[in-house]
C-alpha positions as CSV (number, residue, x, y, z in Angstrom):
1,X,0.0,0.0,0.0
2,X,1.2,3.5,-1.0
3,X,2.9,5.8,2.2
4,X,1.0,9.3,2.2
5,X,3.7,12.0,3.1
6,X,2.5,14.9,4.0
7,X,3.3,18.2,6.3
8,X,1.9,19.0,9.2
9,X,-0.3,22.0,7.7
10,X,-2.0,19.9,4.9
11,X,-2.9,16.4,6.7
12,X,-5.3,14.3,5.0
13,X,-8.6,13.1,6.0
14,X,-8.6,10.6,8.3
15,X,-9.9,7.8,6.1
16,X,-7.0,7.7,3.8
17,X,-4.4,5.9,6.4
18,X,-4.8,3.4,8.9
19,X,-1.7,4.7,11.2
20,X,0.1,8.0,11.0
21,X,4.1,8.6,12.2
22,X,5.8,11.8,13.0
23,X,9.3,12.5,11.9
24,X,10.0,14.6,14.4
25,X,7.5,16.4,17.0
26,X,4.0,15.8,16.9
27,X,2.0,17.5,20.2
28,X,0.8,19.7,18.6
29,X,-1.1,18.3,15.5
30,X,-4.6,17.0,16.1
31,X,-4.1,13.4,15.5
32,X,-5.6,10.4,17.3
33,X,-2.5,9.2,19.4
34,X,-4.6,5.4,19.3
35,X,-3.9,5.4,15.4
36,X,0.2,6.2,16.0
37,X,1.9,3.5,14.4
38,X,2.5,0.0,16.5
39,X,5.4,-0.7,17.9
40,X,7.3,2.5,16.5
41,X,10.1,2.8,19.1
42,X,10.8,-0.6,18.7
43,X,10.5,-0.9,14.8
44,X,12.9,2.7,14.4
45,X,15.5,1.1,16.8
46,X,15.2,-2.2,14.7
47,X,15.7,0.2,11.4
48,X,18.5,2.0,12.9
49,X,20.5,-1.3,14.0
50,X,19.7,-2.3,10.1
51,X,21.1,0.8,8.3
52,X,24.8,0.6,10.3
53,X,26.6,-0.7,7.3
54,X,25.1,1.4,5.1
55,X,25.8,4.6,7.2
56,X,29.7,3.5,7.9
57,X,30.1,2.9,4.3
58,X,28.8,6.5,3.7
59,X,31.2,8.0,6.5
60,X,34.2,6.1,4.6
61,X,33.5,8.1,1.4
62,X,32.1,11.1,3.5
63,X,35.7,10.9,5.7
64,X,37.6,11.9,1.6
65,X,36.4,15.3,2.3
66,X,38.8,17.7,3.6
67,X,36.6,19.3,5.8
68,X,34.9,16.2,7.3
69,X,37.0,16.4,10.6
70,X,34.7,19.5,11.3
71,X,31.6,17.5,11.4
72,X,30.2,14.8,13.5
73,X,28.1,12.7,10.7
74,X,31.2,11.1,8.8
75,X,32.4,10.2,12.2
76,X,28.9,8.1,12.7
77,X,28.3,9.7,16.3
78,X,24.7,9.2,17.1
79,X,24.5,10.7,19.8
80,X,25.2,14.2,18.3
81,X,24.6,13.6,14.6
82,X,21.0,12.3,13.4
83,X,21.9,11.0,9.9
84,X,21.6,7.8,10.9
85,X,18.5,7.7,12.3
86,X,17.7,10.0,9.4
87,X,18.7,6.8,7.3
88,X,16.7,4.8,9.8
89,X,13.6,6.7,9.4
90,X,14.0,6.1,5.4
91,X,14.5,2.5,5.8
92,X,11.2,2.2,7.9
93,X,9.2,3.8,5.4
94,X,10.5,1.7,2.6
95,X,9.1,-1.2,4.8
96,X,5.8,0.6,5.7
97,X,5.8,1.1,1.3
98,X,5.9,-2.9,0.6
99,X,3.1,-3.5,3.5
100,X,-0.2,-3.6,3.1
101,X,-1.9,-1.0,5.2
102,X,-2.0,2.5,4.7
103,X,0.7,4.9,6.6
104,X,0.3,8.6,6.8
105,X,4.3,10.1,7.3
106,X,4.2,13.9,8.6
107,X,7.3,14.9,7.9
108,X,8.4,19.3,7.9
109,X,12.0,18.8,7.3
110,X,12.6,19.7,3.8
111,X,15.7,17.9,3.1
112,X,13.9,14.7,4.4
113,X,10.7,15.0,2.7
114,X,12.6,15.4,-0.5
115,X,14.5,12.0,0.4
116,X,11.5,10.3,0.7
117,X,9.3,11.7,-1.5
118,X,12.3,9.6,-4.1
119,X,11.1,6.4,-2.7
120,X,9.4,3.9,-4.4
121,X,5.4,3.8,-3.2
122,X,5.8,6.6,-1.7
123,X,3.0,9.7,-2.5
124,X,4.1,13.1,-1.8
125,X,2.0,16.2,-1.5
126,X,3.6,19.8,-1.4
127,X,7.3,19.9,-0.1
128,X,8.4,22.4,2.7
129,X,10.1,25.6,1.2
130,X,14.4,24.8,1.4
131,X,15.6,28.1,0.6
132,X,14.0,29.6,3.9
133,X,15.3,26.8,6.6
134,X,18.8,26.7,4.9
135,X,19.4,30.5,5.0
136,X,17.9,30.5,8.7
137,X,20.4,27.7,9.5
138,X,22.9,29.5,8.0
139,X,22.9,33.0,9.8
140,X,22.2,30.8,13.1
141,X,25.4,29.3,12.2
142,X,27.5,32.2,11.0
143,X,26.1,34.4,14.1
144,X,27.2,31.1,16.3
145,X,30.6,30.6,15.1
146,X,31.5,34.9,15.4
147,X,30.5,34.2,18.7
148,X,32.4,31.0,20.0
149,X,35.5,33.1,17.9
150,X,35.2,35.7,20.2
151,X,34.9,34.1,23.2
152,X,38.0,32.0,22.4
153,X,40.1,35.0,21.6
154,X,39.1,36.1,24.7
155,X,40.3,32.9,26.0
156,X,43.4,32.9,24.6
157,X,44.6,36.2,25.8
158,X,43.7,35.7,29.1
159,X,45.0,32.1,29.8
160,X,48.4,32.8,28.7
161,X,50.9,30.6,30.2
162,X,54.2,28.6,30.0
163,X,54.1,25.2,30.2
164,X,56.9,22.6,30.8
165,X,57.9,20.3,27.9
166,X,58.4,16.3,28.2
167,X,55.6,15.5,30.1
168,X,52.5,13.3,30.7
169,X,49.4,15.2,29.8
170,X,46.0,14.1,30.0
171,X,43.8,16.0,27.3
172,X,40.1,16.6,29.0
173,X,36.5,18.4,28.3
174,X,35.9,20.7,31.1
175,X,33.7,18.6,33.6
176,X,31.9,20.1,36.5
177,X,33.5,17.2,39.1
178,X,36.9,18.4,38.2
179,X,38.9,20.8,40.8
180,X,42.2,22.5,40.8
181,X,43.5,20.1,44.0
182,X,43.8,16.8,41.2
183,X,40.2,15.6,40.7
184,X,39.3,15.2,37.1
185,X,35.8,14.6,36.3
186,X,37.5,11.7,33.1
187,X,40.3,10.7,34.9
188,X,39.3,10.7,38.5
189,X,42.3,10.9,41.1
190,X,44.7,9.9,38.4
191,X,46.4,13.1,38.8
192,X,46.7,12.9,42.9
193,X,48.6,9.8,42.5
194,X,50.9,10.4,40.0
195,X,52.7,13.8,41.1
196,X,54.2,14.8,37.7
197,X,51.0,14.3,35.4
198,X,49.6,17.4,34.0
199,X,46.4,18.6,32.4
200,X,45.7,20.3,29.3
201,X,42.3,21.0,28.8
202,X,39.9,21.1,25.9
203,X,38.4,24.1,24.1
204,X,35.1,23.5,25.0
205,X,36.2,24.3,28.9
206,X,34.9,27.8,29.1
207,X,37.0,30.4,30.8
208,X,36.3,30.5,34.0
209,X,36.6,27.1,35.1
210,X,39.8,27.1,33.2
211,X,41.0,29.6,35.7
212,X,40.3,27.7,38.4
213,X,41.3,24.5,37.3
214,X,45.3,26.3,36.3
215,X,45.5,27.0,40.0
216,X,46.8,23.9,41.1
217,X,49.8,24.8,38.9
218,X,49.7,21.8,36.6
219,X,46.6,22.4,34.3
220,X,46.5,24.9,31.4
221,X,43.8,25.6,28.8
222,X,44.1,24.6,24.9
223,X,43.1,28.5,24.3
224,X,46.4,29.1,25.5
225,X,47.7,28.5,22.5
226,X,45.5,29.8,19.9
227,X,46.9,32.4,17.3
228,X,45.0,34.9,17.1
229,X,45.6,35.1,13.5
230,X,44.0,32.4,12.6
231,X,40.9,32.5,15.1
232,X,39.8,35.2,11.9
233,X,38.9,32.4,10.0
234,X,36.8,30.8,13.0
235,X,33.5,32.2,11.4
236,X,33.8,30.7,8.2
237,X,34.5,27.0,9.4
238,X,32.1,24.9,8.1
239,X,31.8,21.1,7.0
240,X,31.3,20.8,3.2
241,X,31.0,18.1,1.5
242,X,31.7,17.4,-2.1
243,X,29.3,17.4,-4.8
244,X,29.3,13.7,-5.7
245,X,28.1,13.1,-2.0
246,X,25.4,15.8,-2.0
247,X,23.8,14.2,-5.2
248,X,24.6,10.2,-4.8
249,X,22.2,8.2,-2.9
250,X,21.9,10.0,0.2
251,X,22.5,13.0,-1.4
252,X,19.2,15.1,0.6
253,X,20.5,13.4,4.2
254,X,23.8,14.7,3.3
255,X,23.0,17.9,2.3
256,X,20.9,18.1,5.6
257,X,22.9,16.9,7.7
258,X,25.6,19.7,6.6
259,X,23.2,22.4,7.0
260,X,22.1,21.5,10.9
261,X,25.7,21.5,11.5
262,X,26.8,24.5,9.7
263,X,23.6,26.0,11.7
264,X,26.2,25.5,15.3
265,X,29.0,27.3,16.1
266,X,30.4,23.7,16.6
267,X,32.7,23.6,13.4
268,X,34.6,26.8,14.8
269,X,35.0,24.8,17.9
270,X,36.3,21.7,15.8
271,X,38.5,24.1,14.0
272,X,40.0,26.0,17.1
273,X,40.4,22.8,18.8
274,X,42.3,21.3,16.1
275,X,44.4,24.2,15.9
276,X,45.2,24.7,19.5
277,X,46.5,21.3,19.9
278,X,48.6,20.9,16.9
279,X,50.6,24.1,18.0
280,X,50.4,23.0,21.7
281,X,52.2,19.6,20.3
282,X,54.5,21.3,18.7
283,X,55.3,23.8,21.3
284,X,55.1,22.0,24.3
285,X,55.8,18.4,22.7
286,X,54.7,16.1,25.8
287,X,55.7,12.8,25.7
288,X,52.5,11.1,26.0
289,X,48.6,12.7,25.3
290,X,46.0,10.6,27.0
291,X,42.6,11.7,26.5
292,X,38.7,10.4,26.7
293,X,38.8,8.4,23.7
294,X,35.3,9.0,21.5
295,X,37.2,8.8,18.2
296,X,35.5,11.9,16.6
297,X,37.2,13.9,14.2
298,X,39.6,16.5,16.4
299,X,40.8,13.0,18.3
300,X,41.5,11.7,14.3
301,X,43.6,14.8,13.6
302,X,45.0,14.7,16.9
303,X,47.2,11.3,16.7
304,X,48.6,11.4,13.6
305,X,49.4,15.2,14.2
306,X,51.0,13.8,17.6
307,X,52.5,10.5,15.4
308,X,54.6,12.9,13.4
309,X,56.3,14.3,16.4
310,X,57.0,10.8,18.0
311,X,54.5,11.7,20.8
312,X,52.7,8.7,21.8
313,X,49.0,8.8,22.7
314,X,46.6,6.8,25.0
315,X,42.8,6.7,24.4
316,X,40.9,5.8,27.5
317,X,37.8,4.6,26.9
318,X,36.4,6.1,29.4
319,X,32.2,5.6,29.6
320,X,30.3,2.8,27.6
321,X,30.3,1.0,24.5
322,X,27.2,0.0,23.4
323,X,26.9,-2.2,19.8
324,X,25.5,1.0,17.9
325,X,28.1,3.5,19.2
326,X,29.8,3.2,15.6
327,X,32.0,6.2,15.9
328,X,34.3,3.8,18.1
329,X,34.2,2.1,14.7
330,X,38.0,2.4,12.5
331,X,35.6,1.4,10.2
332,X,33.6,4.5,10.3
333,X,36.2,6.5,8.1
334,X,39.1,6.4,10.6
335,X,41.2,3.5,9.5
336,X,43.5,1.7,11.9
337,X,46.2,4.8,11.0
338,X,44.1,7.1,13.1
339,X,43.5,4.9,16.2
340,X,45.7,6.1,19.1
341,X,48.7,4.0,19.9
342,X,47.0,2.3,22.9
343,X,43.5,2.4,24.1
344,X,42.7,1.4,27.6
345,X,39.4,0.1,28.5
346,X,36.8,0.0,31.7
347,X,36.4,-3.7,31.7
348,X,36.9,-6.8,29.9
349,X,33.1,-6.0,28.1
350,X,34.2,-3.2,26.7
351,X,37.7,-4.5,25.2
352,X,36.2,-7.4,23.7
353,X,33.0,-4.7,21.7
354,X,36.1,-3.0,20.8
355,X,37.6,-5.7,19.4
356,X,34.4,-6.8,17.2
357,X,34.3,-3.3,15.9
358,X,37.5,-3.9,14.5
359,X,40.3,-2.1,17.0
360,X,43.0,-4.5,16.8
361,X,43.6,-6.5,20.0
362,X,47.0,-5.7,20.5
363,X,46.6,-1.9,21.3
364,X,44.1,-2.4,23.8
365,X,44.3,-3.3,27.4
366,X,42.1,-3.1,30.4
367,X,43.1,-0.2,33.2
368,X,39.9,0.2,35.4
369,X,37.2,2.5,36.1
370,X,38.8,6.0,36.8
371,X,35.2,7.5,37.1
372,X,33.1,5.0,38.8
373,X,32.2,3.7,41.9
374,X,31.3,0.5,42.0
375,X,29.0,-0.8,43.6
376,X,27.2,2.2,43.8
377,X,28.1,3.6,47.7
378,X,23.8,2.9,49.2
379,X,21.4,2.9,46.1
380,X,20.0,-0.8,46.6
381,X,16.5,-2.1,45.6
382,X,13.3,-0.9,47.8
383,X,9.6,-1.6,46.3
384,X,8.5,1.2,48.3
385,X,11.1,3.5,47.0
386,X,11.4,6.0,44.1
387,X,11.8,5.5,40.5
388,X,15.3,6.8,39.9
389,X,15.4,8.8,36.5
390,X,18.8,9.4,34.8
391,X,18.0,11.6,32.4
392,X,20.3,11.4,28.8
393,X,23.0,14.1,27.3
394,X,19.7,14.3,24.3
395,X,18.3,17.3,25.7
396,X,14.6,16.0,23.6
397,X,15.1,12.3,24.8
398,X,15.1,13.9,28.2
399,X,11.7,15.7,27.7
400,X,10.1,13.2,26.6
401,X,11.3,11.1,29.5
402,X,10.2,13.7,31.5
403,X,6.9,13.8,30.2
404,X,6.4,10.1,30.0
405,X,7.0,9.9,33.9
406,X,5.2,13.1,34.6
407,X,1.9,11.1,32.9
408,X,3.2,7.9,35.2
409,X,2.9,9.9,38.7
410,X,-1.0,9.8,38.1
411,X,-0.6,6.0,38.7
412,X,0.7,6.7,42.3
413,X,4.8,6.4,40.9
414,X,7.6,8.9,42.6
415,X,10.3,9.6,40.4
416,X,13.3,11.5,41.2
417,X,15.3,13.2,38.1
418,X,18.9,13.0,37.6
419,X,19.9,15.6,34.5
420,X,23.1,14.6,32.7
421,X,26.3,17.1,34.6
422,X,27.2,18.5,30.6
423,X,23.5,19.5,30.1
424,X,21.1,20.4,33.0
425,X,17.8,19.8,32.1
426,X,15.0,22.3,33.6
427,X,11.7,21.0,34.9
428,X,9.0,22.4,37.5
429,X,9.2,20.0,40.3
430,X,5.7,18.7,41.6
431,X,4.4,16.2,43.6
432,X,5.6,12.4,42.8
433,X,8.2,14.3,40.4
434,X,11.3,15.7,42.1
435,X,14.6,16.6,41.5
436,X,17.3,13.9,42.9
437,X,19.9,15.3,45.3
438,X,22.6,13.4,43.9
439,X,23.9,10.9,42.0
440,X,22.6,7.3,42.0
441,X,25.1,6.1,44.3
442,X,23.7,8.1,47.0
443,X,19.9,7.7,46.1
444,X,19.3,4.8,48.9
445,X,16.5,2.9,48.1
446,X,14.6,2.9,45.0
447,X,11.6,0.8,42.8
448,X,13.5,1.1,39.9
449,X,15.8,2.9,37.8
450,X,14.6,4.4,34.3
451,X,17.5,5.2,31.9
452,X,18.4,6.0,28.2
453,X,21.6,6.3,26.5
454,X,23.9,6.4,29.8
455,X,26.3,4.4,31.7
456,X,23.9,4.8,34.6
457,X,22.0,1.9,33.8
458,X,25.0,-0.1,33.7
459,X,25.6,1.1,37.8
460,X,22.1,0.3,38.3
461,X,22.5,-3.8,37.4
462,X,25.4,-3.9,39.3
463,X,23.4,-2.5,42.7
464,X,20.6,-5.1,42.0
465,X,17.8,-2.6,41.2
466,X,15.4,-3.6,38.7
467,X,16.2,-1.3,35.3
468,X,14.2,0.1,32.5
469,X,15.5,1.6,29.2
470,X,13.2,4.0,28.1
471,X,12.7,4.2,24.4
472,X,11.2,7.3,22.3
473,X,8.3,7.7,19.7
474,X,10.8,9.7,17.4
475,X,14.4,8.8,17.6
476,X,17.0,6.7,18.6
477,X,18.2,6.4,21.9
478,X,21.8,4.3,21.7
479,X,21.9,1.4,23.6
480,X,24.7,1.2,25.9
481,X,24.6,-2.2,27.8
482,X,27.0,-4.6,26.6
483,X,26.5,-7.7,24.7
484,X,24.7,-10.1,26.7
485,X,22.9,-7.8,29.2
486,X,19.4,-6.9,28.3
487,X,16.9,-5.2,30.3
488,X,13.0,-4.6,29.4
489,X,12.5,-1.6,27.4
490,X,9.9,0.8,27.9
491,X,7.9,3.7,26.1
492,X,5.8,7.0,27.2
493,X,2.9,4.5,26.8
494,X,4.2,1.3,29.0
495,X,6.3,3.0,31.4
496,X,3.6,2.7,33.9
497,X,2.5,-0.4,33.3
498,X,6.4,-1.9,33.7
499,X,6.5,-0.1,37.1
500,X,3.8,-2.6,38.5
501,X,6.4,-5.6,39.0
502,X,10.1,-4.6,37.6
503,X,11.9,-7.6,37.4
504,X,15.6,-8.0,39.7
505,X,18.2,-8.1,36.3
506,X,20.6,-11.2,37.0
507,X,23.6,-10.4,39.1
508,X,26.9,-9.2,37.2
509,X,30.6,-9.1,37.9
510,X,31.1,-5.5,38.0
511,X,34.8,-6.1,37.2
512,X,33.4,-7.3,33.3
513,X,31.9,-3.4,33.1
514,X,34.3,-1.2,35.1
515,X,37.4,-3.2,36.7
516,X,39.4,-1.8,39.1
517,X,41.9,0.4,38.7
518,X,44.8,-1.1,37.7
519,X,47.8,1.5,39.0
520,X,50.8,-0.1,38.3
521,X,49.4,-0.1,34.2
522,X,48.8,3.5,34.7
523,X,52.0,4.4,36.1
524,X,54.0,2.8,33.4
525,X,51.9,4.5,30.6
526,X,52.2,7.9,32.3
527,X,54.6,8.3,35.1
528,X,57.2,11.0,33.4
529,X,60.6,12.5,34.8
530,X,60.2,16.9,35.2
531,X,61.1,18.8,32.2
532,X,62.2,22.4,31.1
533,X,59.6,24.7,30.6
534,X,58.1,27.1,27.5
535,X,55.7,29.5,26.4
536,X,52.2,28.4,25.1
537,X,52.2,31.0,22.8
């Protein structure tokens, strides 16, 4: 049966489709939510687990580009780039085509609608307008990038320093847990136990906390080292892809995908970062660079920039690995040629993912859990407790989570919400829907822990409490538990319903997820004699 796709201003009557899906959000449209498609959270994930081939092939070719490193969709990193879920949505509705009832797809995104108003059985009505999103998306980005130039120029003449050459250095994000006395919010104590390890950190670690964390004298900001010269060009940073790719096969995802990014200021931060540590290589040259290994594209300029100058580098895998994480893929465009030297792993779970995605065996070792606590210090299972809610980096996966439990309290559940620490979510707390004091090691006793897309759920089997992955109605939320370990997944619709007898997951050996910490192995890696020291800039 022919697929209807329509926008949301010109729906059809409600005779001429059986079930109706949203690409993308839907409160707002009057349509009968008993007629939304069966099974859609399920059926997306099922499509999304089906295109992976298809979208690492495509980061291979899209990975030719010189400007790819700028960009998060040829590094296939889901959980900041859509275009494979884009290609997930497309695959869906090419099964919906070949079925036999009828499917209304409301769809506003003009680069999508044009994608699948291509496909076969597919009937399309009027197309959104292009020219207006794509110029809108690209003054947001332009306007985005002049401002992330100027607040890293401001950056980099303020955190002007010297910095002492032949050293260890771990390479970090600013993280709210870290503190100038040694506490790193990647890399835990590391730095209180081994005296002579330093910390350079990342661009995205705004000024401020830079300052603070340089006061234990052995951190210094990336921005230190920025030439002001070339933060001119900041502005005009952008991902662009070739022709071939923006008119093959997945010409209108690529095309799309370029123009969300290019509507960030996040290529400016690529490009500064980039920058910052190729000259703080070269200026400092460290012996060793070990960093929280996500293999996007700054970490793929980063080693064989450090290769060059004989500086090894160490990629600790630092959080989860789940079988759809395919940036962690070489296959994803990287190559084994980009791969740092050694990567070091939570747990023996995580090494052997690694090792399926095709990370040869012999770089990789297992060195602990520098972030977690595990067990978790009191959480432990109590049917008359809360529902423990760890909210996602996704800042719309977390909304709808939100919302789903919100709808849940009327069925006498207590929730308490946990936002991710890199992006705070806002709610209005109300009664059986309250904000958690802490993290879920100090929760005590809870019902049940409801997750999506974080390594919380992983703590959560370890304590014993039953867990929930929550899925949602429009996108994918990447699957973190290891191979093996399932749990029951829930939507907006059956998160209630599951709450009525959560089932105990089967006991784990924590050590298989995060090991302990394995000092002696990080000694040898980083322990470094004192150097001479040098300007940043």
């Amino acid at each position: 049966m022919p697929v209807l796709l329509r926008t949301r201003r010109a729906l059809p009557p409600v005779d001429a489709y059986d079930f109706w899906a949203s690409i993308g959000s839907h409160g707002d449209m009057p349509l009968d939510p008993g007629r939304r498609a069966p099974g859609l959270a399920f059926a997306l994930e099922d499509a999304f687990t089906a295109i992976t081939e298809d979208w690492l092939a495509l980061a291979r070719e899209l990975s030719g580009d010189p400007s790819a490193s700028l960009a998060h969709a040829p590094a296939c990193a889901a959980n900041v780039s859509d275009l494979g879920q884009m290609m997930a949505w497309a695959r869906l509705v090419a099964s919906w085509a070949a079925g036999t009832s009828r499917v209304l797809i409301i769809c506003d995104d003009p680069w999508m609608y044009r994608h699948l108003s291509q496909m076969p059985g597919v009937l399309a009505g009027r197309a959104p307008r292009l020219r207006g999103s794509g110029s809108r998306l690209w003054l947001r980005g332009f306007a985005a990038r002049t401002a992330a130039t100027l607040r890293f120029v401001r950056a980099a003449v303020h955190l002007r320093t010297t910095v002492p050459k032949d050293q260890s250095y771990i390479l970090v994000y600013g993280h709210p847990k870290a503190s100038a006395d040694g506490l790193d919010g990647y890399f835990g104590d590391l730095m209180r136990w081994l005296p002579d390890l330093r910390r350079v950190l990342h661009v995205d670690c705004g000024r401020e906390l830079a300052e603070k964390l340089s006061g234990d004298g052995r951190s210094v900001s990336l921005h230190a080292f920025g030439s002001l010269l070339f933060a001119a060009r900041l502005p005009f940073a952008k991902w662009r892809p070739s022709r071939k790719h923006r008119e093959g096969r997945f010409g209108w995802l690529v095309r799309r995908a370029a123009a969300r990014e290019g509507g960030s200021g996040q290529a400016a931060a690529i490009c500064w970062q980039i920058h910052c540590q190729s000259r703080f290589l070269k200026r400092a040259r460290p012996r060793i660079v070990a960093w929280p290994w996500e293999n996007h594209g700054w970490e793929r300029r980063l080693v064989p920039a450090a290769r060059t100058r004989k500086i090894a580098t160490i990629g600790y895998q630092h959080s989860v690995v789940g079988a759809l994480m395919l940036n962690y893929s070489p296959h994803s465009g990287a190559g084994p040629d980009k791969l740092p030297d050694r990567i070091v792993c939570n747990g023996e779970a995580t090494r052997r993912r690694l090792i399926r995605f095709g990370v040869p065996a012999q770089r990789l070792s297992i060195g602990g859990a520098l972030r977690y606590t595990t067990p978790p210090r009191s959480c432990h299972h109590d049917d008359n407790g809360p529902v423990f809610v760890a909210l996602p980096f996704d800042a719309e996966i977390a909304r709808q989570m939100v919302a789903a439990c919100r709808t849940a309290t009327s069925h006498g559940w207590a929730f308490l919400l946990k936002d991710h620490p890199m992006t705070p979510f806002n709610f209005r707390p109300e009664p059986g829907l309250e904000r958690s004091p802490g993290p879920l090691g100090d929760a005590g006793g809870l019902r049940a822990v409801l997750y999506a897309a974080t390594a919380v759920g992983q703590e959560a089997i370890l304590a014993g409490i039953p867990t929930l992955r929550y899925l949602p109605d429009d996108r994918v939320a990447i699957d973190v538990l290891p191979e093996g370990i399932e749990v029951a997944s829930v939507t907006y619709e059956t998160l209630a319903e599951a709450l009525v007898r959560p089932s105990i997951p089967t006991p784990l050996d924590p050590s298989s997820l995060f090991g302990p910490v394995d000092r002696n192995l990080w000694k040898a890696i980083l322990g470094t004699p004192s150097g001479d020291s040098c300007p940043a800039a």
